[in-house]
mmCIF file of the C-alpha atoms, coordinates in Angstrom:
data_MODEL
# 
_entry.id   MODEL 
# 
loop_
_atom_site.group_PDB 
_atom_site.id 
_atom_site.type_symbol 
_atom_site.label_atom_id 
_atom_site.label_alt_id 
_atom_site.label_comp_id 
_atom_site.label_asym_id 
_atom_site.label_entity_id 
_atom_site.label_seq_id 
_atom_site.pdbx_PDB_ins_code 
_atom_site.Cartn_x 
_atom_site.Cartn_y 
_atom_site.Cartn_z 
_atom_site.occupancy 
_atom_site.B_iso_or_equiv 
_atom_site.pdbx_formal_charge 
_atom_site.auth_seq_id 
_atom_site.auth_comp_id 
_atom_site.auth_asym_id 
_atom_site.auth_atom_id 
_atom_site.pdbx_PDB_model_num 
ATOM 1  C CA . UNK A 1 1  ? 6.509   0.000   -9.165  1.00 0.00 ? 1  UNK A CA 1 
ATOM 2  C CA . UNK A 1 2  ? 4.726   -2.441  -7.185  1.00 0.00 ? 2  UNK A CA 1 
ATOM 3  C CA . UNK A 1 3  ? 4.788   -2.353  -3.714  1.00 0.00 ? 3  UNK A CA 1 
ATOM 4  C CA . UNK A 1 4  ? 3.242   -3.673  -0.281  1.00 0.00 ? 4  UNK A CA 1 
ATOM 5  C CA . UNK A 1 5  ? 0.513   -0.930  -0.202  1.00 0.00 ? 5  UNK A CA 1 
ATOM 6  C CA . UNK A 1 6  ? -0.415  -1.330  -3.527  1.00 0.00 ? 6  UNK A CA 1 
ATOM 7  C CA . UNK A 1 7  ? -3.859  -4.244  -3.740  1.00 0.00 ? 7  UNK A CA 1 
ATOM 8  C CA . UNK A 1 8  ? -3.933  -5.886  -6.740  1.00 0.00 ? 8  UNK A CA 1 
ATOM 9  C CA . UNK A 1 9  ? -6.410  -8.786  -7.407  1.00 0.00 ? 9  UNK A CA 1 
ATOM 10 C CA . UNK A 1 10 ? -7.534  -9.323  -11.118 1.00 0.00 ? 10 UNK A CA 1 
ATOM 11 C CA . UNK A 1 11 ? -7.190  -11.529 -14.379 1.00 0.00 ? 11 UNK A CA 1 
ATOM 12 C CA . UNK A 1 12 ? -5.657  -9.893  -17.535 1.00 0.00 ? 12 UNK A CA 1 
ATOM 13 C CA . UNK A 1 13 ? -7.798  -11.499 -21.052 1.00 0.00 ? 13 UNK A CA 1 
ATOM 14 C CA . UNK A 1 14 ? -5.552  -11.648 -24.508 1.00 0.00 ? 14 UNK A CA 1 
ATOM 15 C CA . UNK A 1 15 ? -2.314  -12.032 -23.202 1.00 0.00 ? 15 UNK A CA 1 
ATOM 16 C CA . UNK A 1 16 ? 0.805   -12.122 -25.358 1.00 0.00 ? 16 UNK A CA 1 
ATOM 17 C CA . UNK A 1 17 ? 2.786   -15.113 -23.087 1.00 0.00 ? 17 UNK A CA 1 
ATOM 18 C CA . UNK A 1 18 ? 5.390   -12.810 -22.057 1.00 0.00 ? 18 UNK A CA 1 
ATOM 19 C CA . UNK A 1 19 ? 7.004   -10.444 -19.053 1.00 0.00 ? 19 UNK A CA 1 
ATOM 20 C CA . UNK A 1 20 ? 9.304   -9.745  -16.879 1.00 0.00 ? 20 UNK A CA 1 
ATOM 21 C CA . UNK A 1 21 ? 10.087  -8.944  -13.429 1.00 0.00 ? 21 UNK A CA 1 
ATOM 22 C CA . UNK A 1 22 ? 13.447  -6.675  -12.432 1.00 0.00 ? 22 UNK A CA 1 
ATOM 23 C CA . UNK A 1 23 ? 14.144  -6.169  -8.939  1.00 0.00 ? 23 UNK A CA 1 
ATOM 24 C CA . UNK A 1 24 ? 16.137  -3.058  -9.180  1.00 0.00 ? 24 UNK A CA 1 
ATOM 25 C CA . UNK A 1 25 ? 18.110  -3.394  -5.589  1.00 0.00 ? 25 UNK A CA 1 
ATOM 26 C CA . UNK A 1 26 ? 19.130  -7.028  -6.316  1.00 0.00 ? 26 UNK A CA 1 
ATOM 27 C CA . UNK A 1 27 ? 19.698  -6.201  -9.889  1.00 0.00 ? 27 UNK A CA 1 
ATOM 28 C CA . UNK A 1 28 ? 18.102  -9.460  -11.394 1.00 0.00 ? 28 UNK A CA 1 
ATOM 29 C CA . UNK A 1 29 ? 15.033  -9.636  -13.573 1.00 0.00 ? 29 UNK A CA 1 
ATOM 30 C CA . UNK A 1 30 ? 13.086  -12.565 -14.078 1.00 0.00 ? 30 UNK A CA 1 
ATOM 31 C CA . UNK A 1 31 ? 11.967  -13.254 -17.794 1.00 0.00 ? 31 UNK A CA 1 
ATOM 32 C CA . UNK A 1 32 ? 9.026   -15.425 -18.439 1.00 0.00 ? 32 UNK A CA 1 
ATOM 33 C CA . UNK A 1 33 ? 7.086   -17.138 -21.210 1.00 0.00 ? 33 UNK A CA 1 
ATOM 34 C CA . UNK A 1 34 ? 4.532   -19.568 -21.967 1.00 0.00 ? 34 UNK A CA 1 
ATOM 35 C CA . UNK A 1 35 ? 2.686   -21.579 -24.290 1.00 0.00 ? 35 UNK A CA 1 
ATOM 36 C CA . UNK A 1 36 ? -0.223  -19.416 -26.898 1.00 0.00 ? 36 UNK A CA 1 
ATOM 37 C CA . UNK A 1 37 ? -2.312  -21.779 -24.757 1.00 0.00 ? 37 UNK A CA 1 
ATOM 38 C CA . UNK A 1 38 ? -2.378  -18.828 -21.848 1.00 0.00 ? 38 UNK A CA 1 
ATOM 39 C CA . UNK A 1 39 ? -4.578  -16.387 -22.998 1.00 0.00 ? 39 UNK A CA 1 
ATOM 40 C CA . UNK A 1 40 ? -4.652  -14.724 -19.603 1.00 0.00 ? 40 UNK A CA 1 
ATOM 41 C CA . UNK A 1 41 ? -2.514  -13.921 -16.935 1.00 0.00 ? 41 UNK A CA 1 
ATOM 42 C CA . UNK A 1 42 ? -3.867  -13.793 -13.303 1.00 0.00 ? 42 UNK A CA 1 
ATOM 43 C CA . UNK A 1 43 ? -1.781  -10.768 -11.134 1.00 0.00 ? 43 UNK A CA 1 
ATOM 44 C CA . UNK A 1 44 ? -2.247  -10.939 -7.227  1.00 0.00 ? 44 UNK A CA 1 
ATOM 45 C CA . UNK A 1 45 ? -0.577  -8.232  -5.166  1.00 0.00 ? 45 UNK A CA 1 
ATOM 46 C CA . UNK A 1 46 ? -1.944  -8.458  -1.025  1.00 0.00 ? 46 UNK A CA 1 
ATOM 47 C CA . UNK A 1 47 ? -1.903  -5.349  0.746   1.00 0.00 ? 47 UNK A CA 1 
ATOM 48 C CA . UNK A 1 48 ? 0.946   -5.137  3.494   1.00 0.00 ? 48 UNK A CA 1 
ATOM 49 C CA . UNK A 1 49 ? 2.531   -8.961  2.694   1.00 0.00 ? 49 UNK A CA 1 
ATOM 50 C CA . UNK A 1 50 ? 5.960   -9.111  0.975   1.00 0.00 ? 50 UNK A CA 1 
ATOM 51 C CA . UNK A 1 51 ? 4.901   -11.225 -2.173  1.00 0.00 ? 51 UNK A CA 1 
ATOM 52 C CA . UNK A 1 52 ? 2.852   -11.379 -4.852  1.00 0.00 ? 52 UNK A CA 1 
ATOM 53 C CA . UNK A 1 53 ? 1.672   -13.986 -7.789  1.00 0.00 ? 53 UNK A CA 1 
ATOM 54 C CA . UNK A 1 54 ? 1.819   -13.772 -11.617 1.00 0.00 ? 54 UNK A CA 1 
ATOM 55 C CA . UNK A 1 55 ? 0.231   -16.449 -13.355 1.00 0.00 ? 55 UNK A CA 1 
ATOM 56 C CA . UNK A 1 56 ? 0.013   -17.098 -16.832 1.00 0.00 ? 56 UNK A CA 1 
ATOM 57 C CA . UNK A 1 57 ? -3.505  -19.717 -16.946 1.00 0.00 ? 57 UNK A CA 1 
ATOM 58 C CA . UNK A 1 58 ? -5.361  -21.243 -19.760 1.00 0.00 ? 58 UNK A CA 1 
ATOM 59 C CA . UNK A 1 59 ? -8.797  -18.751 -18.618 1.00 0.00 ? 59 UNK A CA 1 
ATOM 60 C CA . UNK A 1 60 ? -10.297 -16.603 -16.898 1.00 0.00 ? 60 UNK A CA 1 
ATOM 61 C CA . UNK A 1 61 ? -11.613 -16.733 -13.520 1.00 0.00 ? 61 UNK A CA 1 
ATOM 62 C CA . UNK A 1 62 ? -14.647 -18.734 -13.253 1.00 0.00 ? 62 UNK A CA 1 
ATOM 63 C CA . UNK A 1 63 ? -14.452 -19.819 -16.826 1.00 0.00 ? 63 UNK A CA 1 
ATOM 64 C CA . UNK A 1 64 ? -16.692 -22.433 -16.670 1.00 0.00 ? 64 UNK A CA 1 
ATOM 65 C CA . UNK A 1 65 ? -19.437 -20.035 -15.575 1.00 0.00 ? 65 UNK A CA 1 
ATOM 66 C CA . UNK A 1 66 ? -18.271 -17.574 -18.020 1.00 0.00 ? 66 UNK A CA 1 
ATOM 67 C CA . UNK A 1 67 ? -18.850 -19.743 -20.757 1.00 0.00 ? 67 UNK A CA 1 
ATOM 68 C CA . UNK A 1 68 ? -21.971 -20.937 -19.705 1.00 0.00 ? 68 UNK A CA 1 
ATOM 69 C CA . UNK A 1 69 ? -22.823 -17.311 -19.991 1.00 0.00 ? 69 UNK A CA 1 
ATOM 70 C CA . UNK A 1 70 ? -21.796 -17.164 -23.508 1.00 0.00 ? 70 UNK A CA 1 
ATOM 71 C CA . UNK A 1 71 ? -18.479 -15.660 -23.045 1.00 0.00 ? 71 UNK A CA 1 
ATOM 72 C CA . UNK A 1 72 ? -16.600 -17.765 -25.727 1.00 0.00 ? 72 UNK A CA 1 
ATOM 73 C CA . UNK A 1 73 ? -13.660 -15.456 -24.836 1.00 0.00 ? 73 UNK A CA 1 
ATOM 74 C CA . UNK A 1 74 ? -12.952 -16.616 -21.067 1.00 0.00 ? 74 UNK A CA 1 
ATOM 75 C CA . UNK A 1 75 ? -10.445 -18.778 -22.620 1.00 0.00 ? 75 UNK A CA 1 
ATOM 76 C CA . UNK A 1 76 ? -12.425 -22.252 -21.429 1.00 0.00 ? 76 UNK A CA 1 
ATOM 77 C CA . UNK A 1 77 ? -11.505 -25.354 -23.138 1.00 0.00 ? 77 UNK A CA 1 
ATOM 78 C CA . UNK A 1 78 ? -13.988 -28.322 -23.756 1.00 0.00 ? 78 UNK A CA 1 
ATOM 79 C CA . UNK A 1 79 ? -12.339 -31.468 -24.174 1.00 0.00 ? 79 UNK A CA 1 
ATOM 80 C CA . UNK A 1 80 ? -13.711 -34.881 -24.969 1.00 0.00 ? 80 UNK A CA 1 
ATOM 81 C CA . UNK A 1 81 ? -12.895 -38.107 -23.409 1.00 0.00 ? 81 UNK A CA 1 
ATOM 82 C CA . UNK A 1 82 ? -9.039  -38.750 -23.958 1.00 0.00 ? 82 UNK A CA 1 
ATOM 83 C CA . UNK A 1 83 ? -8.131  -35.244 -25.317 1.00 0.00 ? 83 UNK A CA 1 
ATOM 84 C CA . UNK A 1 84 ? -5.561  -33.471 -23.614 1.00 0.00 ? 84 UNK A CA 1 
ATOM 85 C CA . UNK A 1 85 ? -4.613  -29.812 -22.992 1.00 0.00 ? 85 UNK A CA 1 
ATOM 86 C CA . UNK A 1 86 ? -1.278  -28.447 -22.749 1.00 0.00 ? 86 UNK A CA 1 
ATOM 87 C CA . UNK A 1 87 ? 0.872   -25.518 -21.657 1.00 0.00 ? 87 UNK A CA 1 
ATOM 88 C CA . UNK A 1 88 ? 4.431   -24.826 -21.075 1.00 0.00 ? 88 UNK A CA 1 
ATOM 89 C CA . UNK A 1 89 ? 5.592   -21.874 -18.837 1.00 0.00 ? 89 UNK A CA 1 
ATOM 90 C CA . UNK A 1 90 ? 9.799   -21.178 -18.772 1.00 0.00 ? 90 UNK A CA 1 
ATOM 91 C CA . UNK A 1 91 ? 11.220  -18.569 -15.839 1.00 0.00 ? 91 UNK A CA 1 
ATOM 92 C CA . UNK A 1 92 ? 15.007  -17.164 -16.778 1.00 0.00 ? 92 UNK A CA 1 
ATOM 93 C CA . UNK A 1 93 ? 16.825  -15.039 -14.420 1.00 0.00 ? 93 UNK A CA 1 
ATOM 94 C CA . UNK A 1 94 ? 19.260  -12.896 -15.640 1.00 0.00 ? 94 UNK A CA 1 
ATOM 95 C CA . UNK A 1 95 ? 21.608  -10.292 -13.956 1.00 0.00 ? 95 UNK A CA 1 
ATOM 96 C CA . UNK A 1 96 ? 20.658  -6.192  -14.908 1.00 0.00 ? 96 UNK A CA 1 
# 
């Protein structure tokens, strides 16, 4: 379980574009997917603060200096002049 005390700070490579959340004592769980487009999913936990982030994204961290570096994994898109990029992320909350 996550909680308060528990730091979390990092960027997940070859995500799947799925999860889920429960929250046990209000007996909901949040379901969430998104487009093959997010290949990585960002998780941010502060210590001692009563939130925290998930965050499906397109790359990595720095991607643009990743693949600079030759990391053709970071998950960095080129695009030309007039190309677009797209992604589609859907939350559903359901009762346990």
């Amino acid at each position: 379980p996550l909680t308060p005390d528990n730091f979390l700070d990092t960027c997940l490579r070859d995500y799947d574009g799925g999860g889920h959340i429960t929250w046990p004592k209000s007996a909901v769980r949040l379901r969430f997917t998104c487009s093959p487009t997010c290949t990585h999913l960002i998780l941010y936990n502060p210590t001692g603060k009563p939130y925290f982030a998930v965050e499906p994204v397109t790359n990595a961290n720095d991607g643009v200096n990743l693949l600079a570096g030759g990391d053709v994994g970071c998950g960095t898109a080129v695009l030309e002049p007039g190309q677009n990029l797209e992604a589609r992320f859907e939350l559903h909350l359901e009762d346990l």
